[in-house]
C-alpha positions in Angstrom: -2.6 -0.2 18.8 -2.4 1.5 15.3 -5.5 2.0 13.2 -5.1 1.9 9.7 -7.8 3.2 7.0 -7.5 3.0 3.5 -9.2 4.7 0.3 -8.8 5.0 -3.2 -9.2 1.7 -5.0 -11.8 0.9 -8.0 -12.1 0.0 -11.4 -9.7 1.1 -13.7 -8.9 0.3 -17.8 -5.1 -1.1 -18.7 -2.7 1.8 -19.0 -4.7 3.6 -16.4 -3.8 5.3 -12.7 -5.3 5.0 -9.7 -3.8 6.6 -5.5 -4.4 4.9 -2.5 -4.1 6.4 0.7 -3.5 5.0 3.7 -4.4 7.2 7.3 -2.5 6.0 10.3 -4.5 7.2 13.7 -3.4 5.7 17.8 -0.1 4.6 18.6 1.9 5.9 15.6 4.8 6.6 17.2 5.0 2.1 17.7 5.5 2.8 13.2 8.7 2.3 11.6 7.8 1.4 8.1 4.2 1.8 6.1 3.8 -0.5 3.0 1.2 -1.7 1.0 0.6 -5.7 0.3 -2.1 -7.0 -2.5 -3.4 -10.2 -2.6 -4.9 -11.8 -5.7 -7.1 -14.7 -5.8 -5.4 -17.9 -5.1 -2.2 -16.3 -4.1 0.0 -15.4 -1.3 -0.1 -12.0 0.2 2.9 -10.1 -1.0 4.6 -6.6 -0.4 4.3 -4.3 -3.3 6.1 -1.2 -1.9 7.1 0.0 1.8 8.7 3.2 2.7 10.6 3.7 6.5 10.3 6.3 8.8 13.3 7.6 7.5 11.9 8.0 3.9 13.4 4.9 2.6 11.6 2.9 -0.2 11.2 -0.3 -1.4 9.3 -2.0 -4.5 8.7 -5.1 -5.9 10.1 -6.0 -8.9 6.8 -6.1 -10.6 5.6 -2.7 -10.0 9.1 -1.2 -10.0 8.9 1.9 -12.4 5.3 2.5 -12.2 4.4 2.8 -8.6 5.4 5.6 -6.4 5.1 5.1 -2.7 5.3 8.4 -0.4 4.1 9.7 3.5 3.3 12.8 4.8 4.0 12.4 7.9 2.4 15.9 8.9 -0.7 13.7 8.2 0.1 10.3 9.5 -0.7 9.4 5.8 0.9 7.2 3.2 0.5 6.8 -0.6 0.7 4.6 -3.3 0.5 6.2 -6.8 -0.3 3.4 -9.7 0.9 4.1 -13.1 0.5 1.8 -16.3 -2.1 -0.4 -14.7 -2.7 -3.9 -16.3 -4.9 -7.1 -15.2 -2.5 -8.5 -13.4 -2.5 -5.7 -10.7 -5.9 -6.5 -9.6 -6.1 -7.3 -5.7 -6.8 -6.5 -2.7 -4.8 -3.8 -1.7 -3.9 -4.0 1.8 -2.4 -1.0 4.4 0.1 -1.8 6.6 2.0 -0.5 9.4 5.3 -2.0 10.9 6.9 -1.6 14.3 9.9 -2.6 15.3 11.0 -6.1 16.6 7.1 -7.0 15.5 6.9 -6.9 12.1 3.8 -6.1 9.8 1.3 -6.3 12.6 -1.4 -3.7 11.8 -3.2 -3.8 8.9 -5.9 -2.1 7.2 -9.2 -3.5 5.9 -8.5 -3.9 2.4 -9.6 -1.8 -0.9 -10.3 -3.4 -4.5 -8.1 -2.9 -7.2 -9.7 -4.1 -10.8 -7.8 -3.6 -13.6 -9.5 -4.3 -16.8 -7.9 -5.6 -20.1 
């Protein structure tokens, strides 16, 4: 089992920044991709960035160009740099890890994002 904690969201003004971090802890070596996911009221879940164990990255199209997703994997820790914040990044930002053959089973508890116009 992979434990997954998360810090770094809060309240933030349009055009702002904000980090998440994301510390992986148990079965790590299961991991073959971390990623973050958001969730907004009254919508789906969806992946915002994800980056393999190999160092490969991907983004959604709506935060392509002003987030940054990176690991250290000295620390078992993954990022997620926010740049040019606006409203309609606030969510839930979620931590997730992926293991082969399983998918996006392990997932952190969550942190707020609020962007404010």
């Amino acid at each position: 089992q992979v434990q997954l904690v998360e810090s770094g969201g809060g309240l933030v003004q349009a055009g702002g920044s904000l980090r998440l971090s994301c510390a992986a802890s148990g079965s790590i070596s299961r991991i073959n991709a971390m990623g973050w996911h958001r969730q907004a009221p009254g919508k789906q879940r969806e992946l915002v960035a994800a980056v393999t164990s190999g160092g490969s990255t991907n983004y959604a199209d709506s935060v392509k160009g002003r987030f940054t997703i990176s690991r250290s994997n000295a620390k078992n820790t993954v990022y997620l740099q926010m740049n040019s914040l606006n409203p309609e990044d606030t969510a839930v930002y979620y931590c997730a890890a992926k293991e082969l053959y399983r998918g996006w089973v392990n997932w952190g508890q969550g942190t707020q994002v609020t962007v404010s116009s």
